[in-house]
LUMPAGU-667939 format. One record per residue: x, y, z of N, C-alpha, C in turn; residue number from 1. Coordinates in Angstrom, 1 decimal, padded with zeros to 4 digits, always signed. Example, Ala and Ser with C-alpha at 12.3 -4.5 7.8 and 13.67 -1.06 7.14 Angstrom:
% LUMPAGU-667939
+--------+--------+--------+--------+--------+--------+--------+--------+--------+-----+
!    n.X !    n.Y !    n.Z !   ca.X !   ca.Y !   ca.Z !    c.X !    c.Y !    c.Z !   n !
+--------+--------+--------+--------+--------+--------+--------+--------+--------+-----+
! +013.2 ! -005.7 ! +007.8 ! +012.3 ! -004.5 ! +007.8 ! +013.2 ! -003.3 ! +007.8 !   1 !
! +012.8 ! -002.2 ! +007.1 ! +013.7 ! -001.1 ! +007.1 ! +012.9 ! +000.0 ! +007.9 !   2 !
+--------+--------+--------+--------+--------+--------+--------+--------+--------+-----+
This chain:
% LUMPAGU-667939
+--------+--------+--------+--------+--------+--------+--------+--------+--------+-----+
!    n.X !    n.Y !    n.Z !   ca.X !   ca.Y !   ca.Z !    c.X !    c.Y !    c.Z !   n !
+--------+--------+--------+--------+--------+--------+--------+--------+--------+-----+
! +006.4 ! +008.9 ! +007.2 ! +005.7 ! +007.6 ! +007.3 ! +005.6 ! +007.3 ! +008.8 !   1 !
! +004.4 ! +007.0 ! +009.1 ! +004.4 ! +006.8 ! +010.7 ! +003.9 ! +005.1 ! +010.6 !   2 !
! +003.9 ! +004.6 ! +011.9 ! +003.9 ! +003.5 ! +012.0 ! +003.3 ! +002.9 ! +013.8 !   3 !
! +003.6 ! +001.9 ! +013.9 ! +003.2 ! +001.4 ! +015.7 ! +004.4 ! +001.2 ! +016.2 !   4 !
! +004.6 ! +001.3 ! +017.4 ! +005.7 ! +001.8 ! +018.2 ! +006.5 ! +000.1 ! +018.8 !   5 !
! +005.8 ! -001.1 ! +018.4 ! +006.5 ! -002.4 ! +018.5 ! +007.6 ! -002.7 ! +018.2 !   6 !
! +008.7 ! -002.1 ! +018.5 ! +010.2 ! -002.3 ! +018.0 ! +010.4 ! -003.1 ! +017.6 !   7 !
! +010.3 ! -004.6 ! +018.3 ! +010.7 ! -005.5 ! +018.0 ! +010.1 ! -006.5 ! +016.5 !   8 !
! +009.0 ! -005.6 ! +016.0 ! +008.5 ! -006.0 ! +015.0 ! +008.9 ! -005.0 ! +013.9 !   9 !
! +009.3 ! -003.9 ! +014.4 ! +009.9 ! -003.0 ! +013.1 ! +011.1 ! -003.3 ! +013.0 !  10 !
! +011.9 ! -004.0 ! +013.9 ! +013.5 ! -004.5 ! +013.5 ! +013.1 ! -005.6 ! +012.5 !  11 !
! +012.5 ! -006.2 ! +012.5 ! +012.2 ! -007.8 ! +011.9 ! +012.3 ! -007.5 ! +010.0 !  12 !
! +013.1 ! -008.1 ! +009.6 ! +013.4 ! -007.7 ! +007.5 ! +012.1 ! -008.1 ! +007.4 !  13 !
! +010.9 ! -008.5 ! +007.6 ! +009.9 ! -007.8 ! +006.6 ! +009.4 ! -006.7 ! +006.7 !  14 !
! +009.3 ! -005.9 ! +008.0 ! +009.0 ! -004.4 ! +008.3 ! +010.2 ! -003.4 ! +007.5 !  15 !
! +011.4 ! -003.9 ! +007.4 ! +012.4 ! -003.4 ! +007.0 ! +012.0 ! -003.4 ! +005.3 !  16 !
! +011.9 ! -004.6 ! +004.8 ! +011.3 ! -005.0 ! +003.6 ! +010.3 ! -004.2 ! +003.1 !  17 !
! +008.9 ! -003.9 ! +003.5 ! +007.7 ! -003.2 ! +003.4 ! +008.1 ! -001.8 ! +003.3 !  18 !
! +009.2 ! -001.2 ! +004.3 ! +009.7 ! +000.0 ! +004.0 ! +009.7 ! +000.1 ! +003.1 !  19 !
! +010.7 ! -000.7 ! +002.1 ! +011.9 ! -000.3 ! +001.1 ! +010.5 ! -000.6 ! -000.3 !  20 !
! +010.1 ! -001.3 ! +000.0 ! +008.6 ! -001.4 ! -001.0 ! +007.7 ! +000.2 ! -001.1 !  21 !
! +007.2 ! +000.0 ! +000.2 ! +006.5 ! +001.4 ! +000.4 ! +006.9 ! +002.4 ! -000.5 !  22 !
! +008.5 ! +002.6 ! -000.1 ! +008.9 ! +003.4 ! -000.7 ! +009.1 ! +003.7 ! -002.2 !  23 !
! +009.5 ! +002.8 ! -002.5 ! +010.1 ! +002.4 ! -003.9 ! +008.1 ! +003.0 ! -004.9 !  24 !
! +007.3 ! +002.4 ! -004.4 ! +005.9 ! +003.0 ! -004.9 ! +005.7 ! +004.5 ! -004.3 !  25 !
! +005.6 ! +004.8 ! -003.4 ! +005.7 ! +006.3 ! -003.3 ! +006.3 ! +007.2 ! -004.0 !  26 !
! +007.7 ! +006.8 ! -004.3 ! +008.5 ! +007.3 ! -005.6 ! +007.9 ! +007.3 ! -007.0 !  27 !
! +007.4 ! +006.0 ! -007.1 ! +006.4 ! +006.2 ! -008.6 ! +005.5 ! +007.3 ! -008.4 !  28 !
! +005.1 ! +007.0 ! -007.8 ! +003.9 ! +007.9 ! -007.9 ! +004.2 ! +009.6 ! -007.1 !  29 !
! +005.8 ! +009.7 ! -006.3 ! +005.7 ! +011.3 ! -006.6 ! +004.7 ! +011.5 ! -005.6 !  30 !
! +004.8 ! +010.4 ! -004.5 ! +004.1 ! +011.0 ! -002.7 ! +005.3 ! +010.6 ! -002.0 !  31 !
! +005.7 ! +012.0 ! -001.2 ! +006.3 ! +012.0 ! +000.2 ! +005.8 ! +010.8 ! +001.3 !  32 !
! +007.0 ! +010.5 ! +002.0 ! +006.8 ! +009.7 ! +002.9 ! +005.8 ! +010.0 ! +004.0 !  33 !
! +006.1 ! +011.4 ! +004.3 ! +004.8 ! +012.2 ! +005.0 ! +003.2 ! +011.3 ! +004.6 !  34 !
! +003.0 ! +010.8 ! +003.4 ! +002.0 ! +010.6 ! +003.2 ! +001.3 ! +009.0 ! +003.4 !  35 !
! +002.3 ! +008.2 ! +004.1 ! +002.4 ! +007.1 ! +003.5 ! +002.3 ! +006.8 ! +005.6 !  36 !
! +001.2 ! +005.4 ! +005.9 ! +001.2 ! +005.3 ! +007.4 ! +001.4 ! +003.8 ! +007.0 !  37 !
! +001.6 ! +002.6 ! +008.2 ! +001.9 ! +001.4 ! +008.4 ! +001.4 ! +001.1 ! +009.7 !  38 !
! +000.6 ! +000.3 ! +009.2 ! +000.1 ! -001.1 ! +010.6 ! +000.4 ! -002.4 ! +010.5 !  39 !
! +001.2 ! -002.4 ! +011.7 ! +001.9 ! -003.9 ! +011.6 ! +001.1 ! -004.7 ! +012.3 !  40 !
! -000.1 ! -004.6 ! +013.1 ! -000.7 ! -005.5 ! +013.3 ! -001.0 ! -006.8 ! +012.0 !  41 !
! -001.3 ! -007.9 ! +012.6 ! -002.3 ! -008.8 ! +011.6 ! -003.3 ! -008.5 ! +011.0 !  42 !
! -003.8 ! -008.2 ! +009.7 ! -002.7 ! -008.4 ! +008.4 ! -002.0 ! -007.0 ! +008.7 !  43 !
! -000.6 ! -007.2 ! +008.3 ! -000.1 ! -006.2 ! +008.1 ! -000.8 ! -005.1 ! +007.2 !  44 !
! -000.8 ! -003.8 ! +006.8 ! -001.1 ! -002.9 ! +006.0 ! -000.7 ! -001.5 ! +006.1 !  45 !
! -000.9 ! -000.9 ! +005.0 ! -000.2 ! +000.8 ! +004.5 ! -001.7 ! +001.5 ! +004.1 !  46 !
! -001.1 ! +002.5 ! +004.2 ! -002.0 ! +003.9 ! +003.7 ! -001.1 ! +004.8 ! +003.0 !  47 !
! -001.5 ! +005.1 ! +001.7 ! -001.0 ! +006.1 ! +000.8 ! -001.9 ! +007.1 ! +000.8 !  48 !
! -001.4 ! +008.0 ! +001.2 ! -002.7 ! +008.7 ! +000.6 ! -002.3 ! +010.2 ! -000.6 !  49 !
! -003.1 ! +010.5 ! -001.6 ! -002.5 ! +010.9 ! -003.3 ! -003.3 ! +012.3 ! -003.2 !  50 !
! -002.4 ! +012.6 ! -003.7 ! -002.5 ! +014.3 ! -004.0 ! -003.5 ! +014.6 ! -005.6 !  51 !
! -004.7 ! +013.8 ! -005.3 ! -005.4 ! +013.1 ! -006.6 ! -007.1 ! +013.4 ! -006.6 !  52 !
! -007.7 ! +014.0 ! -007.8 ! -009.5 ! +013.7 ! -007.2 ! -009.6 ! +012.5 ! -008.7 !  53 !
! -010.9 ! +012.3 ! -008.7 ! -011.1 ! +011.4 ! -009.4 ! -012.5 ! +012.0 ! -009.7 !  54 !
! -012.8 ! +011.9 ! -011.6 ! -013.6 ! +012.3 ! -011.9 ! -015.2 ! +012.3 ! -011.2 !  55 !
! -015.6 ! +010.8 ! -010.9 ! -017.3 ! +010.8 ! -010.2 ! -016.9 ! +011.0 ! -008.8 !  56 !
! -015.9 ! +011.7 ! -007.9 ! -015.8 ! +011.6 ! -007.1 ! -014.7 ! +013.1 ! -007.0 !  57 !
! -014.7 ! +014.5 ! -007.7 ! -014.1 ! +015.6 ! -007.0 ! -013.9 ! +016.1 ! -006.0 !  58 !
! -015.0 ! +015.6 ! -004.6 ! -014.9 ! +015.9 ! -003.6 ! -014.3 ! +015.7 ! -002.8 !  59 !
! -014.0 ! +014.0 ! -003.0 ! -013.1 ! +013.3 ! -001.8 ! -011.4 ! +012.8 ! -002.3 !  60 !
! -011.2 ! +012.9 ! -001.0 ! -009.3 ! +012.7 ! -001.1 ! -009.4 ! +011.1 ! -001.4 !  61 !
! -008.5 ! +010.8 ! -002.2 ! -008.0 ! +009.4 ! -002.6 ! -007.0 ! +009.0 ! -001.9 !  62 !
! -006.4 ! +007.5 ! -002.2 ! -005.7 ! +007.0 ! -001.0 ! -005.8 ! +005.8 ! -002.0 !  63 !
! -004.1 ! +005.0 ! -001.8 ! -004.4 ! +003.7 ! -002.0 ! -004.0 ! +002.9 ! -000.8 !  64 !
! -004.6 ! +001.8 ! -000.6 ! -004.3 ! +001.2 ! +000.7 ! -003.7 ! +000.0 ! +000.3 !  65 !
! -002.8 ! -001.0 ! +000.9 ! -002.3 ! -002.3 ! +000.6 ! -002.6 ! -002.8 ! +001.9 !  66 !
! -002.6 ! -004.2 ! +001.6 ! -002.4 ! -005.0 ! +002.6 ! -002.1 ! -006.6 ! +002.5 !  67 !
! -001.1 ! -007.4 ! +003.4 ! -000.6 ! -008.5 ! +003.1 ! -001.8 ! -009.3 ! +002.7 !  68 !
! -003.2 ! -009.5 ! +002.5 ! -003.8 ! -010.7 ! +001.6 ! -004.2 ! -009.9 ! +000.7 !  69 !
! -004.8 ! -009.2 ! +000.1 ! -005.7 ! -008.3 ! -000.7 ! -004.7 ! -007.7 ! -001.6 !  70 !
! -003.3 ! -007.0 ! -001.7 ! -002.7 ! -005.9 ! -001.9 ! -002.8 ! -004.7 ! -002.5 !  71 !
! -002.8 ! -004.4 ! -003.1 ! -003.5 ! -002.8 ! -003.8 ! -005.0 ! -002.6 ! -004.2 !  72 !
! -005.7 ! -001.7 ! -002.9 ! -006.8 ! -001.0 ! -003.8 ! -006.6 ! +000.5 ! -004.1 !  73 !
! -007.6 ! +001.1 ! -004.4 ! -007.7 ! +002.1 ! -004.4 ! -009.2 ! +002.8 ! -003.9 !  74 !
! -008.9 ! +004.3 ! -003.2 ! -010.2 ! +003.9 ! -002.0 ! -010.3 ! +005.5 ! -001.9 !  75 !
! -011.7 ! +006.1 ! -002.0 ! -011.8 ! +007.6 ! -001.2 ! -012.1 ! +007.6 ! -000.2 !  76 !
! -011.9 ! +009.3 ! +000.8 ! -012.2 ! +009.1 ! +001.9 ! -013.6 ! +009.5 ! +002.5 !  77 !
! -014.5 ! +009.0 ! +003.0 ! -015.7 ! +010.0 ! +003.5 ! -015.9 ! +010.7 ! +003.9 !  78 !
! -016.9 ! +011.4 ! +004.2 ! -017.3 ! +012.7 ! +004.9 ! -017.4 ! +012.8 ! +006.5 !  79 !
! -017.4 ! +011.7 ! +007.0 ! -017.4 ! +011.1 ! +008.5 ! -016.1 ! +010.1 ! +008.8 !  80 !
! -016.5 ! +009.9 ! +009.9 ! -015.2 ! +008.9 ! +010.5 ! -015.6 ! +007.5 ! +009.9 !  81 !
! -016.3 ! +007.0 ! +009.0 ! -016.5 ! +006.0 ! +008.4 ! -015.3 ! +005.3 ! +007.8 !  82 !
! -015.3 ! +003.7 ! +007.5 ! -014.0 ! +003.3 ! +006.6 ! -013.8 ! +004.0 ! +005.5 !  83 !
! -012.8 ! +004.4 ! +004.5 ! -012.8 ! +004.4 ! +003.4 ! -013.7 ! +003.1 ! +002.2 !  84 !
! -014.0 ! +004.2 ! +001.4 ! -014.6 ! +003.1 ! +000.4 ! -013.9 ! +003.0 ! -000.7 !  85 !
! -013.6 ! +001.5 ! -001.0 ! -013.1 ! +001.2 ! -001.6 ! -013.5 ! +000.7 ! -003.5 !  86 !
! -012.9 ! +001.8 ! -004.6 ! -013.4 ! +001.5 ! -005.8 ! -013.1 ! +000.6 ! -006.5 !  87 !
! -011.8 ! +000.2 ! -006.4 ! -011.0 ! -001.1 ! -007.2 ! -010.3 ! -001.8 ! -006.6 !  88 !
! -009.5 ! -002.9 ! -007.0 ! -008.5 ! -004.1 ! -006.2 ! -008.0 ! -004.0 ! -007.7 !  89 !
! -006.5 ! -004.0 ! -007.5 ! -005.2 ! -004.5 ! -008.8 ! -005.2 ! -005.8 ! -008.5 !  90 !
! -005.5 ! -006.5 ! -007.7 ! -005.3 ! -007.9 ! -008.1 ! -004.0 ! -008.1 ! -008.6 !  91 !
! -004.0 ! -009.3 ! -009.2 ! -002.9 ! -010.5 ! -009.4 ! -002.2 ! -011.2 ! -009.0 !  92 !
! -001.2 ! -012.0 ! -009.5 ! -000.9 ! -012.7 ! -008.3 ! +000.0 ! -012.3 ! -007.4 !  93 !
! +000.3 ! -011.3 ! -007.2 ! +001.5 ! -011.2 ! -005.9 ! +001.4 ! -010.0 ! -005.7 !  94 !
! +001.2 ! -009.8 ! -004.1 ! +000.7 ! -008.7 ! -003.7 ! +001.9 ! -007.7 ! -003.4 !  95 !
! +003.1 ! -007.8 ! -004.2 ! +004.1 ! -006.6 ! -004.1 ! +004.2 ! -006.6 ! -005.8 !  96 !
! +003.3 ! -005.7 ! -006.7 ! +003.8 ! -005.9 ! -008.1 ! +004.7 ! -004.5 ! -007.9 !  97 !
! +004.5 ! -004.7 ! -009.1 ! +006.3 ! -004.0 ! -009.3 ! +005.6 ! -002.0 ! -009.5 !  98 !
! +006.6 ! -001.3 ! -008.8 ! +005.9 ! +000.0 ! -008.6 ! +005.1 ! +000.8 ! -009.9 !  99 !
! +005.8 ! +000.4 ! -011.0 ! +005.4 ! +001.2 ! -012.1 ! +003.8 ! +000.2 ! -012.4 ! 100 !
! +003.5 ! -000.7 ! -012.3 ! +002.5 ! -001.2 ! -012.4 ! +001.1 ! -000.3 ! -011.7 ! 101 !
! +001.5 ! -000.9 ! -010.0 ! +000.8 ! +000.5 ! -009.3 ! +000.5 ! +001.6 ! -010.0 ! 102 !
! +001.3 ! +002.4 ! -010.2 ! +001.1 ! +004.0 ! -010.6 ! +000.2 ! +003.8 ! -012.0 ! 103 !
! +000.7 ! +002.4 ! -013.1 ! -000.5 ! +002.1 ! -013.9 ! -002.2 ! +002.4 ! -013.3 ! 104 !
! -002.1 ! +001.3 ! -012.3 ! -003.6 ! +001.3 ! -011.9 ! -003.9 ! +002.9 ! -011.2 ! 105 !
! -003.1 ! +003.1 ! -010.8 ! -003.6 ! +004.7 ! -009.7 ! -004.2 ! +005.7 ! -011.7 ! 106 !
! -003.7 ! +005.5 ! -012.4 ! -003.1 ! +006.3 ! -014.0 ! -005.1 ! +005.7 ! -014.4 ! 107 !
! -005.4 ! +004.5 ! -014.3 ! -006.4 ! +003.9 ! -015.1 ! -007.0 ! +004.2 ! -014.4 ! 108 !
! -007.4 ! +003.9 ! -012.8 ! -008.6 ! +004.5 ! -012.1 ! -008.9 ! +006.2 ! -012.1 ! 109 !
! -008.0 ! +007.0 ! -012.1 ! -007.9 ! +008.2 ! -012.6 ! -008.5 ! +008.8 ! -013.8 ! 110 !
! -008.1 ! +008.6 ! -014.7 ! -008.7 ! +008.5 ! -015.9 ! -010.1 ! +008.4 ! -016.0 ! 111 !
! -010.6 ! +007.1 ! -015.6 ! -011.9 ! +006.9 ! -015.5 ! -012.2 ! +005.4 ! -014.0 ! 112 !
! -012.9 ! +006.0 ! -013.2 ! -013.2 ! +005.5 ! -011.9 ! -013.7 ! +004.3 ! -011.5 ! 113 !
! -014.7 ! +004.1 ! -013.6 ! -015.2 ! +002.9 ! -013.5 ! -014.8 ! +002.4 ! -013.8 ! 114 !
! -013.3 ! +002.4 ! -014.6 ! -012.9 ! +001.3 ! -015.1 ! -011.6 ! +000.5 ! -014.1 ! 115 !
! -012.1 ! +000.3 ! -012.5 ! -011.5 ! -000.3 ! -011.8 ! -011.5 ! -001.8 ! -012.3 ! 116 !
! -010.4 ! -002.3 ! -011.5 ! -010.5 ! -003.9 ! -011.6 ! -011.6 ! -004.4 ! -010.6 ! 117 !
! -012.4 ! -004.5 ! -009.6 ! -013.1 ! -005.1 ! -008.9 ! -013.4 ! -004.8 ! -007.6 ! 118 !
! -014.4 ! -004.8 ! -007.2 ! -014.9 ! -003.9 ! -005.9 ! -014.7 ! -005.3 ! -004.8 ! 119 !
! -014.2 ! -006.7 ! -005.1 ! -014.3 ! -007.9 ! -004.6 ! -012.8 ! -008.1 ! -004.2 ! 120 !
! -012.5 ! -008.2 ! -003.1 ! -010.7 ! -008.1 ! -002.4 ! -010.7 ! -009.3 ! -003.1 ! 121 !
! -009.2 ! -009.6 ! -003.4 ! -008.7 ! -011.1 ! -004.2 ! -008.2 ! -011.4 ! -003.0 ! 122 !
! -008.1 ! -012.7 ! -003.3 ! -007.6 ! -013.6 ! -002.6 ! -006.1 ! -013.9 ! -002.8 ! 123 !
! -005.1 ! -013.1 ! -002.9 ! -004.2 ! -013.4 ! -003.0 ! -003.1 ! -014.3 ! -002.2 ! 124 !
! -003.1 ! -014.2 ! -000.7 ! -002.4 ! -015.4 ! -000.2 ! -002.9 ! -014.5 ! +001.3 ! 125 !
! -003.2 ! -015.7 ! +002.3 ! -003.6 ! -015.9 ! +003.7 ! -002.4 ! -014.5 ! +004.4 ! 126 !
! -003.3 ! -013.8 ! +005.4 ! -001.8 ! -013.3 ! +006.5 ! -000.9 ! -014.3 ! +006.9 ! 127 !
! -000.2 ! -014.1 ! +006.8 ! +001.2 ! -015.0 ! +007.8 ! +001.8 ! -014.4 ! +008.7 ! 128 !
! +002.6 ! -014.9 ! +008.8 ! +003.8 ! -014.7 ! +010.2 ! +004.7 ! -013.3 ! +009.5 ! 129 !
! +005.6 ! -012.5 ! +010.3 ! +006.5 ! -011.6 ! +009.5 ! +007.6 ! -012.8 ! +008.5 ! 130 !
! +007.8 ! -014.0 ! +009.0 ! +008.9 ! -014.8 ! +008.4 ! +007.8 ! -014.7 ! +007.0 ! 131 !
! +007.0 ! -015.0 ! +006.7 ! +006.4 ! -015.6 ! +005.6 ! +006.0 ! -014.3 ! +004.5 ! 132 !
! +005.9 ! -012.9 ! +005.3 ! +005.7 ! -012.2 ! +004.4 ! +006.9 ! -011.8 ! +003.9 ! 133 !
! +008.0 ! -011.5 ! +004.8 ! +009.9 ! -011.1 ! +003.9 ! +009.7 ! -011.8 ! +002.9 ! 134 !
! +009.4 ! -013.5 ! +003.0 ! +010.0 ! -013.9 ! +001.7 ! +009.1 ! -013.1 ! +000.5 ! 135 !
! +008.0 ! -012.1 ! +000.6 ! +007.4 ! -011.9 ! -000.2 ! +007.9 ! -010.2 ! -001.0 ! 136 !
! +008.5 ! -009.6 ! -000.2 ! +008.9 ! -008.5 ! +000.0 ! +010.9 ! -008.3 ! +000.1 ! 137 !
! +011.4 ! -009.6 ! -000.4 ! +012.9 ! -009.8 ! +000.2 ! +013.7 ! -008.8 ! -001.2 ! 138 !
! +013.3 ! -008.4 ! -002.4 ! +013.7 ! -007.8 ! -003.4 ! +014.0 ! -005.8 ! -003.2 ! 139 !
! +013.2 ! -005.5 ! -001.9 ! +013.0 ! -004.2 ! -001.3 ! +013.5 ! -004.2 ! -000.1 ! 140 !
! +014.0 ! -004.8 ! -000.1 ! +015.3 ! -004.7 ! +001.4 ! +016.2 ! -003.8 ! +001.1 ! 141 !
! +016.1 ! -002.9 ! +001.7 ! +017.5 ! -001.7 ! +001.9 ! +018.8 ! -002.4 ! +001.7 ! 142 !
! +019.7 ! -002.3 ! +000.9 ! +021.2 ! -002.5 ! +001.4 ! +021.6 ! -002.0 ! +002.7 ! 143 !
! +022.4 ! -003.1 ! +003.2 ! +022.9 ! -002.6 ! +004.9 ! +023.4 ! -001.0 ! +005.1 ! 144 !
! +023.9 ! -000.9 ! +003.7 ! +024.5 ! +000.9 ! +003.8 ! +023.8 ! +002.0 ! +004.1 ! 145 !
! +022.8 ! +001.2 ! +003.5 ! +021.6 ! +002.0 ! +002.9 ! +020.1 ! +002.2 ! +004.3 ! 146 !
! +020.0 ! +001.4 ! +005.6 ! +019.1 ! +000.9 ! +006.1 ! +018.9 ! +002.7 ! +007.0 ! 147 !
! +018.0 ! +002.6 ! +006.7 ! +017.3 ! +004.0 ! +007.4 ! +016.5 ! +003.2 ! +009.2 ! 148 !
! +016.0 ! +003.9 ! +009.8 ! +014.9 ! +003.7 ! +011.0 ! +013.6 ! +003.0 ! +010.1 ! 149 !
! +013.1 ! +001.7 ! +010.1 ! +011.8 ! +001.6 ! +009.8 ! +010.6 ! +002.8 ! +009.9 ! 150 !
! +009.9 ! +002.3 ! +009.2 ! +008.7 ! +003.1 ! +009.1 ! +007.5 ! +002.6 ! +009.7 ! 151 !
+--------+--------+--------+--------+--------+--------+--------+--------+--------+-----+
C-alpha cells in the first residue's frame, strides 16, 4: 500500500483508521496490500485494484475506488492515461460498510456488470477535517499492539 509522504497526516487516527479499514476489505476480497494506494489529500481516497475481468468489459483491469463523500464504486481502467470509468456506486448510508458487504457488491457487479447500483456518486456525507472522518472509521483502528507504519 503506498500513500503521500505527509507524516504528520499519516500519524493522525483517521489515516491510521483508513489503514485498518483498507485492510480489513482487502482481506475480504483476497487483494494484497501491494494492491491497494491512498490519497490523503481532500477528499481523502483509495485505490484497490482486483485481480478481476468483468463480463462486457474482458479487456480492462478493475479496481474499486473509495472515497470520504461517495464511498465504494467500482471502476475499469482505460486504454490511455484517462480517469477510470466508473460502473457502479454501493451507496448507502455510511461510507465504511462492513467488508463482507463490499465483496458482495464487487460478487454482484461481477456476475453481471449491469446490474450496478448507479453510475450517479451518492451523496453520502461532505469531506471533512481528518477529526471528522476518525469518527467515521474509529471501529478499524489497530490495537496499540497491533499498530503497523500507516499506509
Amino acid at each position: 500500500m503506498t500513500a503521500s509522504l505527509d507524516i504528520s497526516l499519516q500519524q493522525h487516527i483517521a489515516f491510521r483508521a483508513l489503514s485498518g479499514y483498507l485492510r480489513a476489505v482487502a482481506d475480504e476480497l483476497g487483494v494484497g496490500l501491494e494492491s491497494v494506494t491512498v490519497d490523503h489529500a481532500t477528499p481523502v481516497s483509495a485505490y484497490l485494484a482486483l485481480d478481476i475481468r468483468l463480463p462486457r468489459h474482458p479487456d480492462r483491469d478493475v479496481a474499486l475506488l473509495w472515497d470520504e463523500r461517495h464511498g465504494w464504486a467500482i471502476a475499469i481502467e482505460t486504454h490511455s492515461s484517462e480517469d477510470l470509468i466508473v460502473l457502479a456506486y454501493l451507496g448507502g448510508p455510511t461510507i465504511t460498510p462492513a467488508p463482507g458487504k463490499v465483496a458482495r457488491f464487487v460478487d454482484t457487479v461481477r456476475s453481471d456488470d449491469r446490474a450496478g447500483r448507479g453510475t450517479v456518486p451518492p451523496a453520502i456525507r461532505p469531506a471533512g477535517s481528518p477529526d471528522d472522518l476518525a469518527a467515521q472509521l474509529l471501529a478499524y483502528l489497530p490495537a496499540p499492539s497491533t499498530v503497523e507504519p500507516c499506509l
